[in-house]
Phi, psi and omega in degrees: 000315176299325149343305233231329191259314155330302167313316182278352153296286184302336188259019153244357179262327173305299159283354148315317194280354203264296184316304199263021146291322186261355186296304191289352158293319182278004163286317173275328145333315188273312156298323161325301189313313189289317175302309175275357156293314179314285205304284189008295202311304204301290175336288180297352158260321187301316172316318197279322172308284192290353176280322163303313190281322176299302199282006158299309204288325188248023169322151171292304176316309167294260165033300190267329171301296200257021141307286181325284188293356208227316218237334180050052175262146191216170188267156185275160182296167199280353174258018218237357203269047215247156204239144191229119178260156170287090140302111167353000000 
């Protein structure tokens, strides 16, 4: 009988260490998680940023500015122009 209640200590003390083993894996887990949903958040303004920062840069108007002022670039004259169509 002292056997058998020994025994049965250790398979409840055991599964105590299994539980509160497993509670804290799932706790650093659930922080993992939280940790990567935050950065995602961080990730998804900065992408937002740069499509802003993107569609500035390549405005036509800026663009077109500094052909001009930079490159001293002009549009070409109407005999400078030739056209080309695509046949079928």
């Amino acid at each position: 009988m002292a056997r058998l209640i020994g025994f049965l200590l250790m398979v409840v003390v055991a599964s105590s260490l299994g539980v509160v083993a497993s509670q804290h894996q799932a706790r650093k887990l659930y922080s993992a998680v939280e940790r990567e949903t935050q950065r995602a958040r961080q990730l998804e303004v900065e992408w937002g940023q740069l499509q802003l920062e993107q569609s500035t840069w390549a405005a036509h108007a800026r663009v077109e500015k500094l052909a001009r002022e930079k490159l001293v670039m002009r549009p070409p004259q109407s005999g400078q122009i030739v056209a080309i169509e695509e046949r079928p």
